[in-house]
KOLBA-253865 format. One record per residue: residue in three letters; x, y, z of N, C-alpha, C in turn. Coordinates in steps of 0.02 Angstrom, whole numbers, plus 50000, padded with zeros to 5 digits. Example, Ala and Ser with C-alpha at 12.3 -4.5 7.8 and 13.67 -1.06 7.14 Angstrom:
<lokes>
ALA506604971650390506154977550390506604983550390/SER506424988850354506844994750357506455000250394/
</lokes>
This chain:
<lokes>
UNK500414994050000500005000050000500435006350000/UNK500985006650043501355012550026501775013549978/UNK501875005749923502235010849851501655010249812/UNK501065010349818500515011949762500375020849797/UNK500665022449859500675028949868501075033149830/UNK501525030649820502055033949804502035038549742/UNK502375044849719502105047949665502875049049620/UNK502475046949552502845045449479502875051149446/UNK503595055349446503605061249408503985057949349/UNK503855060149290504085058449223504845062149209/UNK505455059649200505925062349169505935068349098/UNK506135071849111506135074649043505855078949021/UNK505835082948968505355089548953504705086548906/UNK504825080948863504335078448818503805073248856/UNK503285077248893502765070948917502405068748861/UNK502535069248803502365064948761501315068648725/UNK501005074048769500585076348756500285080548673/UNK499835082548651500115082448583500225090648568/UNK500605091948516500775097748502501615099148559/UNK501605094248598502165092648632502775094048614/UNK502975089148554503515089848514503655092648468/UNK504275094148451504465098248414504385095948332/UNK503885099748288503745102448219502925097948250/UNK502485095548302502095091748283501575100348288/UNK500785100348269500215102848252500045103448345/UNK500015111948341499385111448425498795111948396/UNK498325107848456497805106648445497375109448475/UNK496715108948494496055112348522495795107348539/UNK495395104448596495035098948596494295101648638/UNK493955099448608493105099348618492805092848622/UNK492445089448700492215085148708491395086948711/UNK491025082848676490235083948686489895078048682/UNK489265076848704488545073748693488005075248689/UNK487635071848648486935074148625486655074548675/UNK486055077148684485345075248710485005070548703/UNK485035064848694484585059048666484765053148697/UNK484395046548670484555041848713484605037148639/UNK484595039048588484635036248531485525035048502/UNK485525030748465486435028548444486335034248385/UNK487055037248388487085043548347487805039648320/UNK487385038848238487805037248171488385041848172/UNK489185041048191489525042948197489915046848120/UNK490015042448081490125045848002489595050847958/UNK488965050547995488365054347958488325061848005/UNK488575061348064488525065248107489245071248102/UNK489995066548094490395072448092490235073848001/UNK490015071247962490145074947921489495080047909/UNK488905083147911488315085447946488925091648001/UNK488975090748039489275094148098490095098848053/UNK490305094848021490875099247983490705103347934/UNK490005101447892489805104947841489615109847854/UNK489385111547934489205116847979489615122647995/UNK489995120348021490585123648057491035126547991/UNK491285122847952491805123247906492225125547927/UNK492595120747960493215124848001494075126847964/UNK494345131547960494705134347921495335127747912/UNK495415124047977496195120547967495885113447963/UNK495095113347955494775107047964494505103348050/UNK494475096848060494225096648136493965085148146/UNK494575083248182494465076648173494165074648226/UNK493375070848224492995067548252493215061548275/UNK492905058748340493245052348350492475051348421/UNK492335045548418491925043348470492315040248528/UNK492725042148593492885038348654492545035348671/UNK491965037248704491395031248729490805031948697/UNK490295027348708489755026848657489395032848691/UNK489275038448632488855044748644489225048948668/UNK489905045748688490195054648699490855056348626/UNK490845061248605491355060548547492065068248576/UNK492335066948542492975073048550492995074748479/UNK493165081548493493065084948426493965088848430/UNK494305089548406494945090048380495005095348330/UNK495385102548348495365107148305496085109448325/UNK496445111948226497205115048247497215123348217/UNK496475125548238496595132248262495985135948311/UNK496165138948350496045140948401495205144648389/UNK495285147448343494725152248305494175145648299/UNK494225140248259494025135948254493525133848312/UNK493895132748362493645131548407493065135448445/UNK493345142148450493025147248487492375148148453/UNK492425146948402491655146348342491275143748359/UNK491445134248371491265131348394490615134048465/UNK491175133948511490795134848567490485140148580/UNK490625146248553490265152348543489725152848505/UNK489725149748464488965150448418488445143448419/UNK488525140948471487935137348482487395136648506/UNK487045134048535486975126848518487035123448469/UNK487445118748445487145114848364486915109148413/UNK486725106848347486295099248351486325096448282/UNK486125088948307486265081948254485555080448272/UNK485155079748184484545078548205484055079548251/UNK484185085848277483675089748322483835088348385/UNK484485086248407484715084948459485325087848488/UNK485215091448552485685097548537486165093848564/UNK486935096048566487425093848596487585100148641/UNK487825096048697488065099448754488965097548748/UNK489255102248745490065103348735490415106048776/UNK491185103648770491465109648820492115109448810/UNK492725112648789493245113148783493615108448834/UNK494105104248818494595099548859495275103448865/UNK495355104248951495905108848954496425104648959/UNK497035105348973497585103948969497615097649017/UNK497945092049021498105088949081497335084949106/UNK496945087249069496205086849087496095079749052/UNK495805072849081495455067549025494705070849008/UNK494685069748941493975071048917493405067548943/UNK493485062448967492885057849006492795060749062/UNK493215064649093492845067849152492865075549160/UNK492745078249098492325084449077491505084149093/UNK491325089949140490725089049152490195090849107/UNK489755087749091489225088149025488625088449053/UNK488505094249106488035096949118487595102449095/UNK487935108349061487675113749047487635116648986/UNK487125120548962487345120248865487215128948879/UNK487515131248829487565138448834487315141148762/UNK486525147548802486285147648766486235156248740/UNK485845157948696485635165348670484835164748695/UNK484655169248744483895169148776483625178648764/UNK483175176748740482925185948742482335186248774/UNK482585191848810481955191948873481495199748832/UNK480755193348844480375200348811479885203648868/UNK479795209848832479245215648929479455214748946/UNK480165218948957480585222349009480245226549004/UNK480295230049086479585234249110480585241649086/UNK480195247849048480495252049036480915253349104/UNK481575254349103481735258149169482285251849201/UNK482145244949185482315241149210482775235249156/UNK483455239749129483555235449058484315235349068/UNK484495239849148485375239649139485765233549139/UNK486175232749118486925227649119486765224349184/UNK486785227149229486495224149317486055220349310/UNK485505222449273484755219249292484835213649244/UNK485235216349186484905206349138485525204349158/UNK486015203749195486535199749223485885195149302/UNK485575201349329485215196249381484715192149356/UNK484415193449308483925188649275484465183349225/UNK484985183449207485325177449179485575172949241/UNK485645176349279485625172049366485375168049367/UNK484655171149373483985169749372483925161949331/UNK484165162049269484005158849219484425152049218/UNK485185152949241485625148249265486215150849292/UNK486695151149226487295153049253487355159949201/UNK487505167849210487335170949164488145171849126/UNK488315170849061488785173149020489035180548994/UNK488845181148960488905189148922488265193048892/UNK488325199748908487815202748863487825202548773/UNK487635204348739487475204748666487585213748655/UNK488075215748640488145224048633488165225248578/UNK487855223248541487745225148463487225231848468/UNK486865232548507486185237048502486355241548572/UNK486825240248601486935246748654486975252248626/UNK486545256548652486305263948681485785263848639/UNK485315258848602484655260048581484275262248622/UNK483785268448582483365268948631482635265048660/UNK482355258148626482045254748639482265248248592/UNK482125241948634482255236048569481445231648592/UNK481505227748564480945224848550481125218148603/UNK481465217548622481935211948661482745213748666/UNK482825210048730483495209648752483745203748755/UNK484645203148724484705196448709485335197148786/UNK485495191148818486045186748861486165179448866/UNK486875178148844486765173348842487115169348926/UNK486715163148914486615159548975486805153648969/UNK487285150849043487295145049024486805140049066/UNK486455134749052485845132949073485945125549098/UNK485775123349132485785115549171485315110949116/UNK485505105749084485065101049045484545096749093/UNK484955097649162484445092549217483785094049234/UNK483645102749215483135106349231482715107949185/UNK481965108349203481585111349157481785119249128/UNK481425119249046481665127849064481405131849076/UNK481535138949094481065143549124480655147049100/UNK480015147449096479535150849036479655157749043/UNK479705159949097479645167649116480015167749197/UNK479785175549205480065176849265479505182749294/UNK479775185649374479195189049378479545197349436/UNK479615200949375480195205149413479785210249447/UNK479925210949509479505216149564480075223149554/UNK479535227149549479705233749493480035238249595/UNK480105243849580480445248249616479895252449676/UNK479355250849638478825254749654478275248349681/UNK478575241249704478245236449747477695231749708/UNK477625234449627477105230849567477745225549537/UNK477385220749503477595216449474477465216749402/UNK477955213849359477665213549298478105206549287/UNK477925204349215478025195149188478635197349112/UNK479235194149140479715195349071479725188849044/UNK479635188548990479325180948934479905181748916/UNK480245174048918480985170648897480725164948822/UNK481315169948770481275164948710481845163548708/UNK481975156148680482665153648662483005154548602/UNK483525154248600483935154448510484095147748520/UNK483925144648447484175136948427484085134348478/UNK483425134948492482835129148563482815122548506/UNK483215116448520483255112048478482645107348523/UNK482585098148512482145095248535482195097848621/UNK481185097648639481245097748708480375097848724/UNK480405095048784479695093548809479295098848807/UNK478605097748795477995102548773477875101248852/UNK477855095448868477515094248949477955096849020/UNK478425092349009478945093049060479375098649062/UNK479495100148995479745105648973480905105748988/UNK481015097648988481935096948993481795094448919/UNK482605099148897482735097748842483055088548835/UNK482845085248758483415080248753482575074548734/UNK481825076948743481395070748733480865075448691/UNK480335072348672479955077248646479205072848702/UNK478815076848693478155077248734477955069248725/UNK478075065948664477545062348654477975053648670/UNK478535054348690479005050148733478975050848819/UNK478885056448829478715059848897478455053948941/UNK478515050548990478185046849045478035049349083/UNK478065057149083477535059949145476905061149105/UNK476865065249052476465066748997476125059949004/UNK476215055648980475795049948971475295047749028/UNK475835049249093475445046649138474835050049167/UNK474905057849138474365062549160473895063949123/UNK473915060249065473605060148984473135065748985/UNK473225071948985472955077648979472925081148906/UNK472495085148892472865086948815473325091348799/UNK473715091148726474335094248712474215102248730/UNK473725105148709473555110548736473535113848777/UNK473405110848840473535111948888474315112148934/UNK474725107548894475465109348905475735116848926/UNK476095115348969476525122048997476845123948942/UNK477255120548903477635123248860477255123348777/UNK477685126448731477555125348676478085130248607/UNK477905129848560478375132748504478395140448510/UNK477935143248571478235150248545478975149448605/UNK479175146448649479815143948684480175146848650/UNK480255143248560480835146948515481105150848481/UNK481335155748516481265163248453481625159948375/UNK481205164548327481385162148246481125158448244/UNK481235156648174480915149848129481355143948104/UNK480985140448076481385133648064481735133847998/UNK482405130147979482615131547921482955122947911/UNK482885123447845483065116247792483565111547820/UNK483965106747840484345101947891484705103847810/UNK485465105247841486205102647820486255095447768/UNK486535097047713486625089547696487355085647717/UNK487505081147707488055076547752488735078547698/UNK489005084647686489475084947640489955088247671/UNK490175084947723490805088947771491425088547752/UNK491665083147708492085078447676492925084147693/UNK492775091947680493095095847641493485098747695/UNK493175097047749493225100047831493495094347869/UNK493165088647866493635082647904494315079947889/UNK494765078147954495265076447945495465069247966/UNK495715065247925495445058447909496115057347978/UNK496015051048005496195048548047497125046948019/UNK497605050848067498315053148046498445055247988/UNK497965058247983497905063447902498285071947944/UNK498705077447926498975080747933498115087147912/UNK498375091647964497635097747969497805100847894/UNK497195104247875497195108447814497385115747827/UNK497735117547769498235122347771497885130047770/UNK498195133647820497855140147835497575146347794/UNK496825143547766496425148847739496165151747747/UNK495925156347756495285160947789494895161347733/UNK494515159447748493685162647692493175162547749/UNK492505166747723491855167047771491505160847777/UNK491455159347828490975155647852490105155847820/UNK489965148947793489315148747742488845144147801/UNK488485147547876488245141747889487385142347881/UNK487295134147877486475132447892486465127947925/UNK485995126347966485875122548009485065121548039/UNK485005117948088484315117048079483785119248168/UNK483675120548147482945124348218482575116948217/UNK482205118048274481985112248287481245112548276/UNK480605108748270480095106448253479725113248283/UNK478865112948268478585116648315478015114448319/UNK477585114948380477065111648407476495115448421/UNK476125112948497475665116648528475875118848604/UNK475505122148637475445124648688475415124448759/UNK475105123248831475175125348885474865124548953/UNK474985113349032474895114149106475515115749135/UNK475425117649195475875119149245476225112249267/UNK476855108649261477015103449294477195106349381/UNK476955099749422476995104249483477875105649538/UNK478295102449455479115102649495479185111549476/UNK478595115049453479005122749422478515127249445/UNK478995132849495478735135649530478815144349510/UNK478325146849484478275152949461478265160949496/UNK478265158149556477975162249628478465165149626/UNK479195162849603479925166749626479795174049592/UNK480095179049636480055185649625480865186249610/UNK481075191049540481545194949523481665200849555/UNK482115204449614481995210749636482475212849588/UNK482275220349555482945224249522483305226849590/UNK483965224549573484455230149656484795234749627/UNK484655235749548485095241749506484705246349466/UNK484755253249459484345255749414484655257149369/UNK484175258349291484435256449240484815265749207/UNK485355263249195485865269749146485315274649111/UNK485215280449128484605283849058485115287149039/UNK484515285948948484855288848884484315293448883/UNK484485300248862483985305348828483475307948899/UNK483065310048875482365313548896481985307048944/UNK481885306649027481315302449039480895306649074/UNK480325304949106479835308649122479975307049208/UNK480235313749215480385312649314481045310949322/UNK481085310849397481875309249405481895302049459/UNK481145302849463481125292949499481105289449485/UNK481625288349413481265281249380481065281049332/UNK480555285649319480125286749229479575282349241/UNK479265282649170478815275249173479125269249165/UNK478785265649244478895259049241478595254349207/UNK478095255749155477355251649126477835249649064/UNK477545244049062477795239449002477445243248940/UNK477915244048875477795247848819477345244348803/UNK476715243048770476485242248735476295246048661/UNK476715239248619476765244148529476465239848500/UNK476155240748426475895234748395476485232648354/UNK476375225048337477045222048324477185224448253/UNK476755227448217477225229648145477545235648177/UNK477115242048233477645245148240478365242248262/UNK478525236148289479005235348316479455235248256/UNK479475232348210479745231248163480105237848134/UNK479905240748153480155248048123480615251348196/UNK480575250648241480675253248318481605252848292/UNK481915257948316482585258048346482825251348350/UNK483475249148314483635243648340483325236648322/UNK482755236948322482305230748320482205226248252/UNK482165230648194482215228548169482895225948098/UNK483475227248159483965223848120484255218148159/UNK483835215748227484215211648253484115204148221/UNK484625201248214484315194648159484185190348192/UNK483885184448144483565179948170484055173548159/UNK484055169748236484645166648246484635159248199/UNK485195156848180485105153448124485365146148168/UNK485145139848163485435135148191486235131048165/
</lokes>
């Protein structure tokens, strides 16, 4: 027992890790798994997933254990793409990912949380600073970064943050932020690239009609808590399997450093019906703002302004500051 204590330092400067030695390729490594409980066709999937990405030096797939895969990139940009512009998904099934750090085995990377783009709509005016959607991405899970493309508009039609979110949990339809002045108002949460996920239960990774709570409460779809307005945008055409150009074949050397723009499509997920309360989700929680929000321009008073949720009609929105150039997120 005390020489299995004992600790094994390696001689030498070459631990043998890759990009290690001298003239070999550094690498990037990205470990992920789907959402599903289904066997995910490994050759139909990286090439689908490369035709996506199109990654500049290319990107070699490999399955470690059944359903979890490592994804392999030899440039950095590559990567950051990756994990920055997702969620993707394989057949409507999102993958949850996460960069493999150094020294780190990929099997025990935690594959809990998927990181998302959420826009919170009726924000009550007054209540829209950097502070406040950092406490509602709290709120929501773990909060990431704001979206500053549209800072110092003077109204948007929605506010985007992105979040990183627990797969173990249902998701959150709304929230219920208690204003300054002791009233409440309801901020409605839409998702970007809301791939498969329960109408009933409302956790991503099943759809309603697999559901064993659903079944067991055999109520109608209608009545579901959740439903397709969940997903901000619309649905667009599935990728065909032509990654060929992007994969790097197994001790095949990475492709040589090009830059061109990125051509992606990808796919949004299905859409359904509508809306019971399951009784694990509890709506009662109150949002307090503890920050007031930065004013731009002219407000009415110096306590605040109006706190009343704008009401515009939605073609005006379309025209509103801001609103109507924010795009619609593409899967």
């Amino acid at each position: 027992m005390e020489e299995e204590g004992a600790v094994f330092m390696p001689e030498g400067g070459d631990t043998g890790e890759e990009g290690g030695g001298e003239g070999e390729e550094e690498t990037w490594r990205v470990v992920g798994r789907f959402l599903t409980q289904k066997l995910i066709k490994l050759d139909f999937m990286r090439q689908v997933l490369a035709s996506v990405w199109q990654p500049v030096r290319g990107v070699h797939v490999t399955e470690i254990q059944r359903g979890l895969f490592l994804f392999v990139f030899s440039h950095k940009t590559d990567m950051d793409y990756v994990l920055d512009g997702g969620p993707w998904a394989f057949e409507n099934n999102a993958l949850v990912c996460r960069e493999v750090l150094d020294g780190v085995n990929p099997v025990d990377v935690e594959l809990d949380m998927i990181d998302m783009w959420v826009q919170l709509h009726d924000m009550p005016k007054g209540y829209t600073s950097h502070a406040i959607l950092e406490q509602a991405g709290n709120f929501l899970g773990s909060f990431v970064k704001h979206d500053e493309r549209f800072e110092g508009a003077p109204w948007l039609t929605f506010h985007r943050i992105r979040v990183s979110i627990s797969v173990d949990r249902p998701l959150r339809r709304r929230m219920r932020l208690m204003k300054r002045d002791g009233t409440t108002a309801w901020v409605n949460f839409r998702y970007e690239r809301l791939h498969k996920f329960c109408y009933f239960c409302g956790y991503m990774g099943h759809l309603y009609t697999f559901c064993l709570q659903a079944m067991e409460v055999g109520i109608p779809v209608e009545r579901y808590l959740y439903g397709p307005d969940m997903r901000a945008g619309g649905s667009r055409s599935a990728p065909r399997a032509d990654g060929d150009n992007w994969l790097v074949p197994v001790g095949g050397r990475p492709r040589p450093l090009v830059v061109k723009p990125r051509m992606v499509e990808a796919v949004d997920g299905g859409r359904g019906g509508g809306g019971v309360t399951p009784t694990s989700i509890s709506e009662d929680e109150v949002v307090v703002a503890t920050a007031k929000r930065r004013r731009h321009g002219m407000e009415s008073g110096e306590n605040g302004g109006n706190d009343e949720i704008a009401n515009i009609a939605g073609s005006k929105n379309l025209s509103m500051a801001g609103a109507s150039v924010q795009p619609r997120p593409s899967s």
